[in-house]
Each structure stands twice: as structure tokens, then as C-alpha cells.
Wavefront OBJ file of the C-alpha trace (Angstrom):
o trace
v 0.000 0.000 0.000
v 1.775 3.058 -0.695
v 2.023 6.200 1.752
v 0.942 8.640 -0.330
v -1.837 10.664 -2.136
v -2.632 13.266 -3.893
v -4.171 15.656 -1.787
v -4.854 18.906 -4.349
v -3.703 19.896 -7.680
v -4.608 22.226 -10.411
v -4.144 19.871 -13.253
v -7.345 19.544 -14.703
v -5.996 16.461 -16.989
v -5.259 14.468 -13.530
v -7.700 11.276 -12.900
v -7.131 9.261 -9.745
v -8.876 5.640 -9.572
v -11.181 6.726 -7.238
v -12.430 10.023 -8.421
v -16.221 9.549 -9.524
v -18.201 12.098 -11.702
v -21.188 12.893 -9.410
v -24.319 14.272 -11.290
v -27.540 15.194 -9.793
v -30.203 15.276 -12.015
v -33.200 14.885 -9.879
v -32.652 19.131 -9.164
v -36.151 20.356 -10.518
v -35.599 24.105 -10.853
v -39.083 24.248 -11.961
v -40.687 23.230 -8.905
v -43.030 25.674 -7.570
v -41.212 25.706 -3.522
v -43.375 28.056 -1.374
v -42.112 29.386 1.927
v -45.137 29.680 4.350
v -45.537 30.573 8.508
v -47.845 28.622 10.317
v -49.170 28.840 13.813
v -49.266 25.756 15.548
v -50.942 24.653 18.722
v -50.037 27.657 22.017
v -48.872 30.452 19.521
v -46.014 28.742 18.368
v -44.389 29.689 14.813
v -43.265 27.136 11.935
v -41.889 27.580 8.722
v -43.458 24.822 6.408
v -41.960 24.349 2.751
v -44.046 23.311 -0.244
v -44.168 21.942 -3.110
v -41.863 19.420 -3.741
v -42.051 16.419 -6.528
v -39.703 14.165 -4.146
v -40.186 11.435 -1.870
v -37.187 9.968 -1.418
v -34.102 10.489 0.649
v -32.778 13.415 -0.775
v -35.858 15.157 0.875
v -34.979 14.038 4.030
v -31.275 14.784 3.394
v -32.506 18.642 2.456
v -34.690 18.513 5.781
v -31.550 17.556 8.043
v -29.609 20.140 6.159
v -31.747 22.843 7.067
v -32.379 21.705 10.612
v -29.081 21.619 11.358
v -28.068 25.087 9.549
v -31.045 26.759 10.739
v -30.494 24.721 14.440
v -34.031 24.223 15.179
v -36.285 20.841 14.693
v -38.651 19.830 12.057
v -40.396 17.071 10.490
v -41.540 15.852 7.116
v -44.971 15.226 6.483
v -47.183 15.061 3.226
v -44.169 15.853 1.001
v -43.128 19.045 3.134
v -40.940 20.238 5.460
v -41.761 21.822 8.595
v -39.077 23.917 10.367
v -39.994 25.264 13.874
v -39.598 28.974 14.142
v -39.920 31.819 11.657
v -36.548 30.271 9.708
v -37.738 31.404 6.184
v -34.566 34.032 5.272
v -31.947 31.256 6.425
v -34.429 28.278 3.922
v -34.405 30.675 1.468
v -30.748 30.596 0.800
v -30.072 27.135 1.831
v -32.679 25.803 -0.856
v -31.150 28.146 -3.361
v -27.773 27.129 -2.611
v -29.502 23.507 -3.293
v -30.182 24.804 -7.003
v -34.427 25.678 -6.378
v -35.906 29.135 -6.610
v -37.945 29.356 -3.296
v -41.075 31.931 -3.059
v -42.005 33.555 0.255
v -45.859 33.271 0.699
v -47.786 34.897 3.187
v -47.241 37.368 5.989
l 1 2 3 4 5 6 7 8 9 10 11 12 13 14 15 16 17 18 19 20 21 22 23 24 25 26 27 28 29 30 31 32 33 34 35 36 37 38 39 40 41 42 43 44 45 46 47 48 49 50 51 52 53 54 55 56 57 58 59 60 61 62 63 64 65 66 67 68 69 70 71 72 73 74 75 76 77 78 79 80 81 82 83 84 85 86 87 88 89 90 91 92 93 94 95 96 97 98 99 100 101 102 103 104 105 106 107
């Protein structure tokens, strides 16, 4: 085994065995993603996001992503996410950062 690696370089020509070309296609820029506020049960604020095509885990991947950058819980119900607190600013930018075009809805 050797003892070393190739840590950076700016050789675009350079392959190592392990590199893999990653592409995402399931991005749907064309989804309509509408930020909302909700009141839940005692007052209580949430931010729920709709309108996503998805079901599968890169949904629940987005929803950990934003719970832990926003640091607040959620859940995923009904194919949408529900943030707890008035978090739609920090969404906003996280799910463009993800390649959608979020909408704020509402007041």
C-alpha cells in the first residue's frame, strides 16, 4: 500500500482511480417551492416548505440540512418540510444554494 496521495492539484488532466463524476439530475428548478408561517398549537411559529415532486431520501437529506443550519427541529410530512420557528430568510438561501428558486408566501 503506498504512503501517499494526492491531496490537491490544479491539473485539470489528472484522474485518480477513485475520483467519480457525481451528477444530480433529480434538481427540478421548476418546482413551484413556497415558503409559508404557520401557527401551531399555544402560539407557536413554523416555517413549512411546499411543493416538492420528491419522496425519497434526498428530501430528508434537504430537511436535516436545514435543521441543522437553521439549528431548530422539524419534520416531514405530506411531502413538506416543517421547520420550527420563523426560519424562512436562512431556507431561502439554503434551498437556493440547493439549485431551487424558493417563493415567500404569506405574511
Amino acid at each position: 500500500m503506498p504512503n501517499h496521495r494526492i491531496v490537491y492539484s490544479t491539473d485539470d488532466s489528472l484522474i485518480t482511480e477513485n475520483q467519480e463524476t457525481i451528477v444530480d439530475n433529480s434538481i427540478n428548478i421548476d418546482q413551484n417551492i413556497r415558503l409559508h408561517l404557520d401557527r401551531k398549537k399555544g402560539g407557536k411559529i413554523a416555517t413549512v416548505i411546499r411543493g416538492f415532486d420528491q419522496t425519497d431520501d434526498r428530501l430528508k437529506n434537504l430537511a436535516k440540512r436545514i435543521k441543522r443550519e437553521c439549528a431548530t427541529g422539524g419534520s416531514i410530512k405530506n411531502n413538506e418540510i416543517i421547520i420550527q420557528g420563523n426560519k424562512r430568510e436562512v431556507v431561502k438561501i439554503i434551498l437556493e444554494e440547493e439549485g431551487f428558486k424558493p417563493k415567500i408566501s404569506g405574511g
